[in-house]
C-alpha positions in Angstrom: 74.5 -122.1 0.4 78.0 -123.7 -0.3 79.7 -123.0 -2.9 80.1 -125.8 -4.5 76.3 -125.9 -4.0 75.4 -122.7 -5.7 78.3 -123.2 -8.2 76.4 -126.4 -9.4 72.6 -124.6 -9.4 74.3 -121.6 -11.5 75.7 -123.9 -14.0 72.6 -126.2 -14.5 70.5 -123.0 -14.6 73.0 -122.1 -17.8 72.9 -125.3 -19.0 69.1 -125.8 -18.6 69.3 -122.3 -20.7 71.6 -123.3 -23.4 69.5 -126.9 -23.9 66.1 -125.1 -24.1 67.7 -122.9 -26.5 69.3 -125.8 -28.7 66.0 -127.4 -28.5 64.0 -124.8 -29.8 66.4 -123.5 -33.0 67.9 -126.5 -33.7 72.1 -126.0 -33.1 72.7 -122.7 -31.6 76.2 -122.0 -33.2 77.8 -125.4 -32.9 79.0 -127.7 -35.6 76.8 -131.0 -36.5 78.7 -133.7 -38.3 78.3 -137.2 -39.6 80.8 -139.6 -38.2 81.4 -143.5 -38.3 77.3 -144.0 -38.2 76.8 -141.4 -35.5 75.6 -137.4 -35.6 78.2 -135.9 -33.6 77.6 -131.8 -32.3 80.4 -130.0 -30.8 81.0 -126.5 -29.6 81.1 -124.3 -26.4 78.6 -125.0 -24.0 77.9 -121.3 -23.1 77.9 -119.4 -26.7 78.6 -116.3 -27.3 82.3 -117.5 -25.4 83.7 -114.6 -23.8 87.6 -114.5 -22.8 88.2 -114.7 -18.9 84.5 -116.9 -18.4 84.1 -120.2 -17.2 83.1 -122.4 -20.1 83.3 -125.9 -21.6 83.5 -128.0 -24.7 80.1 -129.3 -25.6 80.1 -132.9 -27.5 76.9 -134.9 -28.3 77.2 -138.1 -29.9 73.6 -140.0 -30.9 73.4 -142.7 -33.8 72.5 -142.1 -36.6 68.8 -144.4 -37.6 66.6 -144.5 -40.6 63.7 -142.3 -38.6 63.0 -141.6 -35.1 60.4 -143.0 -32.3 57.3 -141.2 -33.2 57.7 -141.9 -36.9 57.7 -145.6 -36.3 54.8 -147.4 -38.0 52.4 -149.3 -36.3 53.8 -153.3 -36.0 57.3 -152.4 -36.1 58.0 -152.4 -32.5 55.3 -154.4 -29.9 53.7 -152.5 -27.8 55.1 -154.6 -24.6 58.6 -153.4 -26.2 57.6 -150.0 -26.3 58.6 -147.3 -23.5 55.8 -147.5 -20.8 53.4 -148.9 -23.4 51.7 -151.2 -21.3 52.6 -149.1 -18.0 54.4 -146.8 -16.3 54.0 -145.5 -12.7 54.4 -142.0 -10.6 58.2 -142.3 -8.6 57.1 -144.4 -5.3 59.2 -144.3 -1.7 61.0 -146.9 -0.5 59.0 -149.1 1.2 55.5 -148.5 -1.2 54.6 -150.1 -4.0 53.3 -150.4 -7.3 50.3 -152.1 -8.7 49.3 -152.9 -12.3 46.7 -155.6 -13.7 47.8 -157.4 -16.5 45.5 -157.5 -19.7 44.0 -160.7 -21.0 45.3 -160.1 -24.7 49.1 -160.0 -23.7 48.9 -163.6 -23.4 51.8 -165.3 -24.7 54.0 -162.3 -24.4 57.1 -161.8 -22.2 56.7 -157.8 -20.8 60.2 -156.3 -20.1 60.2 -153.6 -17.7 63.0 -151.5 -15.5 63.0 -148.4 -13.2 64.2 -145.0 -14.4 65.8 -144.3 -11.1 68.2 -147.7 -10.9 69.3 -149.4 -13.7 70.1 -152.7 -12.0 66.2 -152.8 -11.0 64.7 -154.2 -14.1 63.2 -157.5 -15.5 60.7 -159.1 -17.3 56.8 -160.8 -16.7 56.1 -164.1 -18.9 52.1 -163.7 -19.5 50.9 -167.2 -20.0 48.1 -169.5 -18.7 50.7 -172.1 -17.8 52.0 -169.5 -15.3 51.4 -170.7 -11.7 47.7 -169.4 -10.7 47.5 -166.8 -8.8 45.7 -162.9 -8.9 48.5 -161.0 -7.4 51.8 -161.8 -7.6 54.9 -159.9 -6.1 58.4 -158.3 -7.9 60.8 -156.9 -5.1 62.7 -153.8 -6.4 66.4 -154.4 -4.5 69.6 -152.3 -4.5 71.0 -154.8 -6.8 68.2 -156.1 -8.6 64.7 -157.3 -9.1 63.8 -160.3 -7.2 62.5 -162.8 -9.0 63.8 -161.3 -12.2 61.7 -162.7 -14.7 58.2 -163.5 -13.7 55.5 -165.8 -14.8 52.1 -164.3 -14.6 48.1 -165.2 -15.5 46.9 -163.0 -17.4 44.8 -160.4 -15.6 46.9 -161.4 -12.6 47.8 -157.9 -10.2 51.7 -157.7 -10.6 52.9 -156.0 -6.9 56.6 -154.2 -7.3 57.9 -153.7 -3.5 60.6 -150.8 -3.4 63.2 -151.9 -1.1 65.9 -150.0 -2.9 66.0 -147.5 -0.1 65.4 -144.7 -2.4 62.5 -143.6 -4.6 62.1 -145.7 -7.8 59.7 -145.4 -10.9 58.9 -148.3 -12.9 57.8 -148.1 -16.5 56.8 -151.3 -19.0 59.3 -152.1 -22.1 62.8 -151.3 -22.8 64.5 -148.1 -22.0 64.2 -145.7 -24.9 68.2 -145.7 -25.5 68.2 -150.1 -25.4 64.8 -149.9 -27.6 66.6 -147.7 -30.2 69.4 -149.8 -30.4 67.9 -152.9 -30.6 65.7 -151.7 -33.5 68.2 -149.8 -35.4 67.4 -146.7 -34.6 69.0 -143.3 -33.2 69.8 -142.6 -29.9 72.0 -141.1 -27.3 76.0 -142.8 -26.9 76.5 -143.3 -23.5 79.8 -143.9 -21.5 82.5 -141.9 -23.8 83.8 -140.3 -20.8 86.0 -143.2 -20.3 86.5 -143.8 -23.4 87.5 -140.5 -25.2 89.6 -137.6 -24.4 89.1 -134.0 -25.8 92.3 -131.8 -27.1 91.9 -127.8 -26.8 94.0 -125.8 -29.1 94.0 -122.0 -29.2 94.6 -122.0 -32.6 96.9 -118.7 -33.1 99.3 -119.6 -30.2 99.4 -123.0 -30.9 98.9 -124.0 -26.8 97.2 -126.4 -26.3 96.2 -129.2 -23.8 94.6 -132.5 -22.9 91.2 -132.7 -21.1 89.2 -135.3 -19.4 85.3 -135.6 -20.9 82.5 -135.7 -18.2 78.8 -136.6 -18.7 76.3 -133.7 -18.8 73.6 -133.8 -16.2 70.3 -134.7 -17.3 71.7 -134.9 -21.2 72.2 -138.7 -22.3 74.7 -138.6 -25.2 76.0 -135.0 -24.3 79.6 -134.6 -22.6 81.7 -131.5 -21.4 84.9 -130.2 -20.2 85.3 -127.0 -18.2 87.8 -124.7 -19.1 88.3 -120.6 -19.0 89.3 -119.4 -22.0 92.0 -116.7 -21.5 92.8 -115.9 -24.8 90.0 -114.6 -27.9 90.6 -116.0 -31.0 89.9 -119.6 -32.9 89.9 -122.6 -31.1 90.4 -126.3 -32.1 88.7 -129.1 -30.3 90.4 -132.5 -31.2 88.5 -135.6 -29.6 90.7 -139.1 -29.7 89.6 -142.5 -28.3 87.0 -144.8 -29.1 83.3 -144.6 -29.4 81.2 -148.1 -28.4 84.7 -149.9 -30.0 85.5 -148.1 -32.9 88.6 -145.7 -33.6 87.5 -141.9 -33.4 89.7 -139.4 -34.0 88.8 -135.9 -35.2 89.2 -132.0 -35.0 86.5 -129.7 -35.1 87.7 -125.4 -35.2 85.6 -122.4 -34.4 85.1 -120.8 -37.5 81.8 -119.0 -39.4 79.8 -122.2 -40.2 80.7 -123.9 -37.3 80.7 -122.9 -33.9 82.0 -119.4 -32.2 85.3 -118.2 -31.6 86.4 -116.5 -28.2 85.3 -113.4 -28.1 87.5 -110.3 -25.5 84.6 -109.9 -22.6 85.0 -105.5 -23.9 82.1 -107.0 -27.0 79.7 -107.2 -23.7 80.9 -104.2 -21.2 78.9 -101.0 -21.2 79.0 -98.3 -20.6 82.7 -98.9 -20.1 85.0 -101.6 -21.3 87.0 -102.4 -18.8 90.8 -104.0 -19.6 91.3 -107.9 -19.7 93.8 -109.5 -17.2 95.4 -110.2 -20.5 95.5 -106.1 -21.1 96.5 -105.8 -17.5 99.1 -108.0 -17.7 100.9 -106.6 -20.9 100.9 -103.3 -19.0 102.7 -104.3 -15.9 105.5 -106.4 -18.2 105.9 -102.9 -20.4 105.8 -101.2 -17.2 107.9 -103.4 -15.5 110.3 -103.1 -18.7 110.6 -99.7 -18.7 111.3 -99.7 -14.9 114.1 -101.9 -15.3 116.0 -99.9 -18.0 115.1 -96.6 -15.7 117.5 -98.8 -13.4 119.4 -99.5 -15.6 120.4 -96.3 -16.5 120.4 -94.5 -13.4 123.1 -97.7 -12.6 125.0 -96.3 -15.3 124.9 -92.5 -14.3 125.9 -93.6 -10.2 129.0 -95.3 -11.9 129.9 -92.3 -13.8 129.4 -90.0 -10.8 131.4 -92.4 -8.6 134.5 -92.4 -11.3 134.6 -88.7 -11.6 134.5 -88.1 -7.6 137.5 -90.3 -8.1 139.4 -88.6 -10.5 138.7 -85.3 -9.3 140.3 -86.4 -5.7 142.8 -87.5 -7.3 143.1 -84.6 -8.8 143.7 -82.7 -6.3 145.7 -85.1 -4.6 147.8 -84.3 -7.5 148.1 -80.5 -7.2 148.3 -80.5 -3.6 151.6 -82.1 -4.2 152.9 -80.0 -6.4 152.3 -77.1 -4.6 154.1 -79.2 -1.3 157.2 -79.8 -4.2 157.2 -76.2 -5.2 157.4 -74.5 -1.6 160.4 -77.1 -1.0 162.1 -76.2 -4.0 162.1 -72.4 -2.7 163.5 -72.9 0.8 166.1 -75.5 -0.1 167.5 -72.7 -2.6 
């Protein structure tokens, strides 16, 4: 396996870990706050966060609504709105299709529908008995859309959708749950940000920090992150500045006790031996390096003096050599 490849498997096997875990206590260590009309989340993706480990900054924005999908009461939301309340079908190849008979009492209504696997491949079916007659009537699923893209239909007419996306394709009745939220007030996930927003990472104690890009978490609508290694334990800040769906956003959340975990040095986690940080290891090569350099230094300083008093001494005897020479003159010229 490449490994880019089994880079991308490990990572959604963490993430599908983390998300499962998140689902079933609620936050696991991350901070939730209310902002602007929307519930933001925000902390590491992997926590506990362990110096020298890939990691990422986690941020979920959903908005904020007065009660969620299975709390609606009945009549607030037709059922031809609803996700896959009048259908939904099993994903279907290119080239097969997808058959569903329209009931009698949907008269008079107009049945949106669109594909969970292409975005661009959605539509609607007008149910009236003005419609042109006809049992089965046909809806071709293209690259770049649904062909026709609003339908008239009898009702109890066979409605045919045709995938000739090139690619698989499952087609379910009403809005998509994210436009059905919207469009009745209610919560759900905020799409997009990546272009939109831009995350700051401070370690807080050193004051470093820098400017990261936000990218969309697989299989998470709403959820962002951006990969980093922490090198350093200790607080960190998470700053996000931009814009969410138009309006100005601009705030900081820190690692702290009631919010979300600090960096921890990986020697929490070692056993039976705790093995020294890069960090460590690099602090003892500059003090090692230091203390090499002043050994230089010094034995610099003791060559010099050595070579200064081989000087002195030759000239020292440079000195009484020619006194000596002077002396024995002195004799024989007397």
């Amino acid at each position: 396996m490449p490994w880019t490849s089994a880079r991308a498997a490990v990572r959604a096997l963490v993430t599908a870990m983390v998300l499962s875990a998140t689902a079933a206590s609620g936050v696991l260590a991350h901070e939730g706050r209310e902002s602007a009309g929307y519930d933001v989340v925000v902390g590491f993706l992997n926590e506990p966060a362990y110096e020298g480990y890939l990691n990422a900054v986690f941020f979920e924005v959903t908005r904020k609504g007065a009660q969620e999908p299975d709390d609606m009461a009945g009549g607030q939301m037709p059922d031809v709105m609803a996700h896959g309340g009048v259908f939904v079908s099993t994903p279907f190849e290119d080239g097969d299709a997808f058959e569903v008979e329209i009931p009698h009492d949907l008269d008079g209504m107009t049945i949106p529908y669109h594909s969970h696997l292409n975005a661009v491949s959605a539509g609607s079916i007008e149910v009236s008995r003005d419609a042109p007659a006809g049992s089965r009537v046909e809806i071709e699923l293209r690259a770049d859309g649904a062909v026709p893209p609003m339908l008239r239909a009898q009702p109890g007419a066979t409605v045919v959708f045709l995938n000739r996306t090139g690619e698989p394709q499952l087609i379910a009745s009403g809005m998509h749950t994210d436009e059905a939220h919207a469009a009745a007030g209610l919560g759900g996930p905020v799409t997009g940000l990546e272009d939109t927003l831009q995350v700051e990472v401070t370690h807080i104690s050193s004051g470093q920090s820098t400017v990261m890009a936000l990218a969309p978490l697989f299989d998470h609508p709403g959820a962002y992150t951006a990969d980093f290694i922490p090198t350093q334990p200790g607080g960190y800040r998470f700053r996000f500045v931009g814009s969410i769906e138009g309006q100005p956003f601009d705030e900081a959340f820190e690692s702290g006790a009631n919010t979300f975990d600090a960096v921890q040095s990986r020697a929490v986690a070692q056993f039976p031996v705790a093995l020294p940080s890069v960090r460590e290891l690099e602090g003892v090569v500059r003090n090692s390096q230091a203390s090499a350099d002043e050994a230089l230094d010094e034995a610099a300083g003791t060559r010099v003096i050595g070579i200064v008093g081989i000087v002195l001494g030759a000239l020292g005897l440079v000195t009484a050599a020619g006194a000596v020479a002077l002396a024995v003159w002195s004799r024989r010229s007397a």
